[in-house]
Structure formats: C-alpha cells, structure tokens
PAZAPA-4460 file (N, C-alpha, C; in steps of 0.05 Angstrom, whole numbers, plus 32768, in hexadecimal, padded with zeros to 4 digits):
% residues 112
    n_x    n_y    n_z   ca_x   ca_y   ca_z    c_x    c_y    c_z   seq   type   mol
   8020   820A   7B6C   801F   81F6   7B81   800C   81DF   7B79     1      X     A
   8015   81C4   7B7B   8003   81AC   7B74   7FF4   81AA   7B8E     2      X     A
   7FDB   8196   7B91   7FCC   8192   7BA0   7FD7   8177   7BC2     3      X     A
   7FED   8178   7BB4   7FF7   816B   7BC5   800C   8178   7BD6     4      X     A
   8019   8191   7BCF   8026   819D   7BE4   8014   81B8   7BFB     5      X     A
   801B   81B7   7C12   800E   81C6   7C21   8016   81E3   7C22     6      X     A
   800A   81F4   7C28   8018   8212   7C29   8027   8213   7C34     7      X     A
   803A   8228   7C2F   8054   822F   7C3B   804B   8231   7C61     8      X     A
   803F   823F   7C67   803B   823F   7C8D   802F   8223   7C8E     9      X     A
   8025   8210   7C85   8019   8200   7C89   8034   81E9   7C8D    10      X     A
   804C   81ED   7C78   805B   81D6   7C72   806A   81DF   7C91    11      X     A
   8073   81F8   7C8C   8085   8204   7CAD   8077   81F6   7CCB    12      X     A
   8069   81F0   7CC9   8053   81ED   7CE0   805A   81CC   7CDD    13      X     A
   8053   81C0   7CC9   8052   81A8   7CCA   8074   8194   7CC8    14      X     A
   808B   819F   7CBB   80A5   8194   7CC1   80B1   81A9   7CCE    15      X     A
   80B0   81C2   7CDD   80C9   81C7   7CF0   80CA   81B3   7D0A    16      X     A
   80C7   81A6   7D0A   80CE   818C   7D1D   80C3   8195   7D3C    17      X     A
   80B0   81A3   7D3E   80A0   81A3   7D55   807F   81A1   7D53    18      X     A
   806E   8195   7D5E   805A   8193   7D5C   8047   81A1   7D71    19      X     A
   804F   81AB   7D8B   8051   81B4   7D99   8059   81CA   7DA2    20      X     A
   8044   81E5   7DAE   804C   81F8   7DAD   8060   81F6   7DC8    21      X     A
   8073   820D   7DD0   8082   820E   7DE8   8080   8225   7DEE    22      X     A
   807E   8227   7E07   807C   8235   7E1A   8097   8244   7E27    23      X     A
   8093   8265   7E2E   80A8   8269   7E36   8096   826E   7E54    24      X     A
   80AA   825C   7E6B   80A7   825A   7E7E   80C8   824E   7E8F    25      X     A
   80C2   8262   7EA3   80DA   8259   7EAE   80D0   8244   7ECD    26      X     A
   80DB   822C   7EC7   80E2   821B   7EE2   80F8   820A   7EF4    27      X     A
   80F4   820F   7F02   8112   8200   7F0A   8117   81E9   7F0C    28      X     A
   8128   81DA   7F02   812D   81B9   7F01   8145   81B6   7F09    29      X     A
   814B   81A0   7F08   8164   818A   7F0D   816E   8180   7EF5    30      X     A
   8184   8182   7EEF   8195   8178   7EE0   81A4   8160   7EE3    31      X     A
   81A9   814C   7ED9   81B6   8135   7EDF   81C6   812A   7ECA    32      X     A
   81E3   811D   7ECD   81E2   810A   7EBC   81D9   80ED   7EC3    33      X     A
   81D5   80DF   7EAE   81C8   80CB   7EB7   81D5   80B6   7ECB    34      X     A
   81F2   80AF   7EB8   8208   80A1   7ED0   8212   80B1   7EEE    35      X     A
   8205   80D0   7EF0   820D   80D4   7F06   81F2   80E6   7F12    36      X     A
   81E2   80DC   7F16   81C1   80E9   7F23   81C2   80FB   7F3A    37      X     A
   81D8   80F6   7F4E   81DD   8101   7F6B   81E8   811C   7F5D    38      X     A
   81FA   811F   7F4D   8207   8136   7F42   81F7   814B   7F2E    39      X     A
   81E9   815F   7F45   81D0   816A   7F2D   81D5   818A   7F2F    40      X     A
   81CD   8193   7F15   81D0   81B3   7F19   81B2   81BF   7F18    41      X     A
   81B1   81D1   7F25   8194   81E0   7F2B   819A   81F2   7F10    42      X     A
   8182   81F1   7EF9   817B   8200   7EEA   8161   8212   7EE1    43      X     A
   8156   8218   7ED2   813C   8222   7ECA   813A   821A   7EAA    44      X     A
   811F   8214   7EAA   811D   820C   7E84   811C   822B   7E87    45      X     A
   811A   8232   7E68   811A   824B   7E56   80F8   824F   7E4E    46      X     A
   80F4   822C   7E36   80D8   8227   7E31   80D6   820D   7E31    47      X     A
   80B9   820C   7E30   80AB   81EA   7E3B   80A1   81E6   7E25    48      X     A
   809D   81C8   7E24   8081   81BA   7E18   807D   81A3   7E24    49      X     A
   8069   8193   7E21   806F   8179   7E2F   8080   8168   7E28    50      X     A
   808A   8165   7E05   80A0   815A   7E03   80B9   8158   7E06    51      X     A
   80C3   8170   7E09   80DC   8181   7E0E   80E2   8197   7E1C    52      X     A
   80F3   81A3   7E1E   80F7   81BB   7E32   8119   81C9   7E1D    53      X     A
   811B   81E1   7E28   8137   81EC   7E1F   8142   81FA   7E3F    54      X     A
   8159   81F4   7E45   8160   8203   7E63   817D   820E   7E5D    55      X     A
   8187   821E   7E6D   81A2   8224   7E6E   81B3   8213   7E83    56      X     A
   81CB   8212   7E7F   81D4   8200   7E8D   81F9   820C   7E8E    57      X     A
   8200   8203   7E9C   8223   8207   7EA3   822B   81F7   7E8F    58      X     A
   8222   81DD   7E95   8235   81CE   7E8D   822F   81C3   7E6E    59      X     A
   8245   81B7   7E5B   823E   81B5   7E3A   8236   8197   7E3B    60      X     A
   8222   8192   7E2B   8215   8174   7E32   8219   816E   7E09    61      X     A
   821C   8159   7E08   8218   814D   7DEE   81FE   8140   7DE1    62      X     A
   81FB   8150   7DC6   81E2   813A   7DC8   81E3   811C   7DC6    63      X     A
   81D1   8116   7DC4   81C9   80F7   7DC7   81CE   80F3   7DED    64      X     A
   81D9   8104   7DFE   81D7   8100   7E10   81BC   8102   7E22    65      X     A
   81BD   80EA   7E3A   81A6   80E3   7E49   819C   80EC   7E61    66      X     A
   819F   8108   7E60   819B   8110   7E81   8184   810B   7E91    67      X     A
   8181   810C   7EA9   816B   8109   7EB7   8163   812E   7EB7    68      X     A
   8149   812F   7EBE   8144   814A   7EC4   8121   814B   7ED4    69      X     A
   8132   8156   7EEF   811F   8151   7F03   8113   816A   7F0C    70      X     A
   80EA   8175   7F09   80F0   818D   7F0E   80F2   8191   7F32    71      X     A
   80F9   81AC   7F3A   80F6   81A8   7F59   80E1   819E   7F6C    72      X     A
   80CC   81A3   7F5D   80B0   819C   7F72   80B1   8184   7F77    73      X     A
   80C3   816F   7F77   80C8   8151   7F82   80C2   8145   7F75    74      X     A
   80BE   8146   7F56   80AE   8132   7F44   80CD   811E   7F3F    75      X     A
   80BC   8109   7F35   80D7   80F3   7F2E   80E7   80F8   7F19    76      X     A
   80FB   80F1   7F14   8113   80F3   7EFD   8104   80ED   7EE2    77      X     A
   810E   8106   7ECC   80FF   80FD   7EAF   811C   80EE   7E9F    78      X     A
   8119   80E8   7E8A   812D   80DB   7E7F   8123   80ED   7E67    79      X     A
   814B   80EE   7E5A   8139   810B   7E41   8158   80FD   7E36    80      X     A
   8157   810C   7E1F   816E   810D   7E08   817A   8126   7E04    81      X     A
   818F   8134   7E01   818C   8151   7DFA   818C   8149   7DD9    82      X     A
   817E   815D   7DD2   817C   8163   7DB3   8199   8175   7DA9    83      X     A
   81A3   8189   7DBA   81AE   819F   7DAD   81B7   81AD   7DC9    84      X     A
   81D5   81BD   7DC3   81E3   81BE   7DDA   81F3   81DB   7DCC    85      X     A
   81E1   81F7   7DD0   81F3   820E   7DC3   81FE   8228   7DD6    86      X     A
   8210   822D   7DD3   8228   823F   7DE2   8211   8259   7DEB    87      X     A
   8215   825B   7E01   8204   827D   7E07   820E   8290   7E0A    88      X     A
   8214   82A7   7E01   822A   82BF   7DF9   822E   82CD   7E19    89      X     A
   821F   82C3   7E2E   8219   82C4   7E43   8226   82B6   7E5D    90      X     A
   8231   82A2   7E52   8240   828D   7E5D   8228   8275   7E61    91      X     A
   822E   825B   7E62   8222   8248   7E65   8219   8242   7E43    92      X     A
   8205   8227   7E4E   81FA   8220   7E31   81DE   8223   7E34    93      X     A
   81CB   8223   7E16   81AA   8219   7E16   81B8   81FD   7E10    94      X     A
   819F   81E6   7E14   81A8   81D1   7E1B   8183   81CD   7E0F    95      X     A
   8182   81B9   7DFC   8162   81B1   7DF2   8161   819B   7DF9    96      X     A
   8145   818E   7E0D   8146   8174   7E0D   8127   8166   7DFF    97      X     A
   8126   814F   7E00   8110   8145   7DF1   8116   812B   7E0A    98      X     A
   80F1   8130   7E0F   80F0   8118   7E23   80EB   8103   7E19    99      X     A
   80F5   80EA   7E28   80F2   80CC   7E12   80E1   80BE   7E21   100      X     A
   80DA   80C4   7E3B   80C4   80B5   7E4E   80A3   80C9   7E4D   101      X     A
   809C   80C3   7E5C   8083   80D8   7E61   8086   80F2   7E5D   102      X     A
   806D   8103   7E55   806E   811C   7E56   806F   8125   7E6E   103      X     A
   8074   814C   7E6E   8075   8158   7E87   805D   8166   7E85   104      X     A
   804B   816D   7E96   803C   8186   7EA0   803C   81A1   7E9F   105      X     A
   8053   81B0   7E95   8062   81CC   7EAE   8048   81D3   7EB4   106      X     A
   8031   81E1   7E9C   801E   81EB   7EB3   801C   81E8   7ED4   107      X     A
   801A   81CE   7ED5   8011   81C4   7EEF   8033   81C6   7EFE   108      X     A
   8046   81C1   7EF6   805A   81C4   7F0B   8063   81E5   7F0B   109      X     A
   805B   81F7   7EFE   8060   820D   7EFA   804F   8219   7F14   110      X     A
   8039   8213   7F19   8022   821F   7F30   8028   8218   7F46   111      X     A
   8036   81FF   7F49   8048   81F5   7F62   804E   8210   7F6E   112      X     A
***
C-alpha cells in the first residue's frame, strides 16, 4: 500500500456514499407526490438520518422522483428525491429518499 491510499475500513467508510450513520427507527409520515400533495399515504420510515430516510410504501415511485414527505406531528412538507425504489418479497416497496431541503430531527419528532 502507497502512502496515499487509505485502509481498506477506512476507504469503506469514506466512499460507500453515506456519511451519516442511520438509525433504525420507526415513524410515521406522509407520503406525497409532489403534483398531487392532497393524495397522501400514511407510512413508517424503516431508518433515519437527517439526510435521508428509507420507508415502505404501496405504491412504486421512480427515482429522480420528488415527493413531499410530511412526518405526522404537523411539521411542514420536506422535499426529497427518491434515490432507489426495490420490490419487497412482502408486497409493497422500500422506497430511499435523500432530502434536498433542510435536514430532519427524528430524535426530536420520534419523542413526540
């Protein structure tokens, strides 16, 4: 190994494309699409971070799509992207989103 590459847990840590640990916590949100906000499905994330969340969902979303995702305690609409949209042997989908506005809390909406 030259002095310029990092150890193997070190490189894993630094490009699996999270920087951020996540949390398995379950809470319940709102689902939205963006062109249709009134039309929402009650879900639960799986796990949190402040950047992102992963939830199950009925319905198949595409990525690059823009949903709103509102949790229940009355907080306002987040704007997210889904990253990734995979079949659950279970019925429904996991559904990954990455938020493009502000971060979330859960701590604090979780104690709600």
């Amino acid at each position: 190994m030259d002095g310029f590459t990092p150890p193997t847990d070190l490189r894993r840590f630094l490009f699996d494309g999270r920087i951020e640990r996540r949390l398995s916590l379950r809470v319940p949100v709102y689902l939205a699409r963006e062109n249709e906000p009134r039309a929402t499905e009650q879900v639960f994330t799986r796990n949190v971070s402040p950047h992102g969340v992963r939830l199950v969902t009925k319905q198949k979303w595409s990525p690059g799509t823009e949903p709103l995702i509102t949790p229940r305690t009355g907080e306002f609409p987040q704007p997210a992207q889904v990253v990734y949209c995979k079949t659950r042997e279970r019925g429904g989908f996991y559904v990954g989103l990455t938020f493009t506005g502000r971060s979330i809390k859960w701590n604090e909406l979780h104690a709600r």
